[in-house]
C-alpha positions in Angstrom: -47.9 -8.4 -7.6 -44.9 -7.5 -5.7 -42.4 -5.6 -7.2 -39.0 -6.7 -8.2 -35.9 -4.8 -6.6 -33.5 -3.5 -9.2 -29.5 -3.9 -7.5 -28.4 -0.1 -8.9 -24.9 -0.5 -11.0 -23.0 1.8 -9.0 -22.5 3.5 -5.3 -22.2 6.6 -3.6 -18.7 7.5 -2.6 -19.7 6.6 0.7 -21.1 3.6 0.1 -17.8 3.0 -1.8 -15.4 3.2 0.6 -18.0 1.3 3.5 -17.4 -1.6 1.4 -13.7 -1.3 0.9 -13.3 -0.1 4.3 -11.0 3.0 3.5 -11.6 7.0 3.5 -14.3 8.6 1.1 -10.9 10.8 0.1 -9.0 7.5 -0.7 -12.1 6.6 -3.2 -12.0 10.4 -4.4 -8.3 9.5 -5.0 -8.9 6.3 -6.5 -11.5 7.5 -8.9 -9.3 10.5 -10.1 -6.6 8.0 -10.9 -8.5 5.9 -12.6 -8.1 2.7 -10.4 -12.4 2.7 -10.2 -14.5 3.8 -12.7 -17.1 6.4 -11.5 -18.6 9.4 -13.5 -20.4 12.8 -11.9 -24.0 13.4 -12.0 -25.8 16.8 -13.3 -25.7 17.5 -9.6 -21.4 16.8 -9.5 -22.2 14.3 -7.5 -19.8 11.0 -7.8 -21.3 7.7 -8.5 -18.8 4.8 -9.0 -19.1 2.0 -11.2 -20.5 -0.6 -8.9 -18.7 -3.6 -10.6 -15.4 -1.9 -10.0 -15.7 -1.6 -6.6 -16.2 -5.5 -6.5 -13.2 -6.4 -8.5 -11.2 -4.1 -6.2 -12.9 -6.9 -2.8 -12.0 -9.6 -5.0 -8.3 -8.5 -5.7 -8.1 -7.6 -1.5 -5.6 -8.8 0.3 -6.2 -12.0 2.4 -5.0 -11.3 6.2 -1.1 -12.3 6.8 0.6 -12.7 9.6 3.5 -11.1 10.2 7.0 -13.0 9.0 7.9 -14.1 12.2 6.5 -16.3 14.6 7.8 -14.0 17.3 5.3 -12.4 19.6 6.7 -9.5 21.5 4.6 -8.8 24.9 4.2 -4.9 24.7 1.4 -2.7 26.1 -1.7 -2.1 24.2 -0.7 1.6 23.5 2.2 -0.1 21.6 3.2 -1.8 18.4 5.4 -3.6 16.1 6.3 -1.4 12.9 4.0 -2.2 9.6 6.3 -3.0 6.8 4.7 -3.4 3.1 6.9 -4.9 0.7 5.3 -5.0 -2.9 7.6 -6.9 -5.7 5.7 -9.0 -8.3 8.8 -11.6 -8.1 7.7 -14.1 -5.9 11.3 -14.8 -5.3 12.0 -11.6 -3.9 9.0 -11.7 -1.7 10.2 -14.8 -0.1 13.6 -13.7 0.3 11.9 -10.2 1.8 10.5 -12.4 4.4 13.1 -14.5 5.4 15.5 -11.1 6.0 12.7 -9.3 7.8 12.2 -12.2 9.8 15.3 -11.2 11.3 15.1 -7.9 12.6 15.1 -7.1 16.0 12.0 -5.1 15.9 10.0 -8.0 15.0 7.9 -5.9 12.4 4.4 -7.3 11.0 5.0 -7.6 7.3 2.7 -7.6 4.0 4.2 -8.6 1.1 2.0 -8.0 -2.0 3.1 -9.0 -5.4 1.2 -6.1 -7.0 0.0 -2.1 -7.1 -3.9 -2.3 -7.0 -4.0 -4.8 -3.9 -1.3 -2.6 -2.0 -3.4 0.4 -2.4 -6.1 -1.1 -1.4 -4.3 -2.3 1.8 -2.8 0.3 2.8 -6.1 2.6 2.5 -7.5 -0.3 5.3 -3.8 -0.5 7.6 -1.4 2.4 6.6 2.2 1.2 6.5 5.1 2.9 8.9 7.4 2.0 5.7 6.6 0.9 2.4 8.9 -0.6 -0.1 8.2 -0.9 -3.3 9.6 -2.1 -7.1 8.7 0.0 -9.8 8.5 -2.4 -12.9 5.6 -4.1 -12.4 2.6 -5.3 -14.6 -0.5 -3.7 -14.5 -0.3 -0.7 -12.7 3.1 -0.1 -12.0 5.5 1.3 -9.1 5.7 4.6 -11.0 2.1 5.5 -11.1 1.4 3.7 -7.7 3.9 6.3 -6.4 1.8 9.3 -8.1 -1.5 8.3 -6.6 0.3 8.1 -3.0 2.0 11.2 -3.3 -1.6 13.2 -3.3 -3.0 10.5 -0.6 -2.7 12.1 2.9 -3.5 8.8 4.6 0.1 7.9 3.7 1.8 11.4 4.9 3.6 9.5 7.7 4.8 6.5 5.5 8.2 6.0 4.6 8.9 5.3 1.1 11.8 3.5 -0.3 12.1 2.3 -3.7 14.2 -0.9 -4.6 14.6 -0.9 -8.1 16.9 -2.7 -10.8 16.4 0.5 -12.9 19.2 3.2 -12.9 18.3 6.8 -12.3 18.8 7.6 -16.2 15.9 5.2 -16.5 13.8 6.4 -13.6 13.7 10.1 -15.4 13.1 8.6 -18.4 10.2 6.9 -17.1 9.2 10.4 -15.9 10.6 9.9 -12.5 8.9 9.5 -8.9 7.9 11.9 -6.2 10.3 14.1 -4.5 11.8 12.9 -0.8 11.7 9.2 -1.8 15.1 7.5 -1.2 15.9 4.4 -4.1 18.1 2.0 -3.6 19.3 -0.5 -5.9 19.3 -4.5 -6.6 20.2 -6.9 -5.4 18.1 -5.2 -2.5 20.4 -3.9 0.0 19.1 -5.4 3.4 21.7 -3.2 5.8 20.1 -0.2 4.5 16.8 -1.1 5.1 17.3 -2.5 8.1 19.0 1.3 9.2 16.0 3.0 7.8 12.9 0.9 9.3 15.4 1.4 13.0 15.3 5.3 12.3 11.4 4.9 12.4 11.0 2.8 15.2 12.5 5.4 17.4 10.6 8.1 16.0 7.7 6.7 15.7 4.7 7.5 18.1 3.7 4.2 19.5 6.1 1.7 17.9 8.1 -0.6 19.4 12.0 0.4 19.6 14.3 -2.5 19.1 15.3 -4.5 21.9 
């Protein structure tokens, strides 16, 4: 009689972040922030919860294109910037697009209407500049923020918060990482616009506006 295989419950670390295609210190990351549920063996070893690592696949993002239909012709050693937007008002996300689509950098855009999916993202393609609400359900801006700030994947990624919260409100909240500029709603697109231009000149590899 042949035996039966037994799928384990969980994975390695390793095997964790194969299958989500990020860094083993983005799952380490992950699993100290509680987005996957792992626990250490006698031996200290991680082994994480195999069913959270396939809720995490399922909540993946799909592949987007980037807001506009422009195509710039560039060398391969160049590239448009990445922009992630990440709003849960679908409104917001449309009008992001639509004002983005404008730029004259052309950049390739993701806009993601929550926290867990951007992080997963932006462990697989890291972002030149992220923007970001912080009231959010689930896992919100504020704690999406925390787990970043200890990711060194995202060391080079501009962060900007647009938020309808005031900065009383942001403190009381307990606040957000040091060096992160917020702006405030209605989003202010000029501003924007100025920062994501300061990084496409400073930016190893990216595109400079025409």
């Amino acid at each position: 009689m042949q035996p039966v295989a037994v799928e384990k419950n969980f994975f390695t670390t390793r095997e964790a972040a194969d299958m989500l295609g990020v860094a083993v210190s983005t799952i380490q990351l992950w699993v100290e922030s509680g987005i996957l549920q792992a626990w250490r063996t006698t031996g200290g070893h991680r082994r994480v919860l195999r069913a959270s690592v396939e809720a995490m696949l399922h909540k993946g993002p799909t592949p987007q294109r980037g807001v506009t239909e422009r195509r710039v012709a560039a060398p391969s050693a160049q590239r448009r910037l990445r922009v992630m937007i990440v709003d849960d008002d679908a409104i917001l996300l449309r009008l992001y697009r639509a004002k983005l689509a404008q730029w004259p950098m052309a950049p390739e855009v993701v806009a993601l209407d929550n926290a867990v999916t951007a992080l997963l993202a932006m462990g697989r393609n890291t972002p030149d500049l992220l923007v970001t609400d912080l009231q959010m359900p689930g896992m919100d801006g504020f704690n999406m923020l925390r787990v970043l700030h200890q990711a060194p994947e995202v060391s080079n990624t501009t962060i900007v918060v647009v938020s309808g919260l005031d900065s009383a409100e942001i403190r009381q909240k307990g606040g957000i990482p040091a060096g992160i500029e917020i702006l405030p709603k209605p989003i202010p697109f000029e501003r924007l616009l100025a920062i994501a231009t300061g990084i496409s000149q400073r930016a190893p590899g990216v595109l400079r506006p025409a």
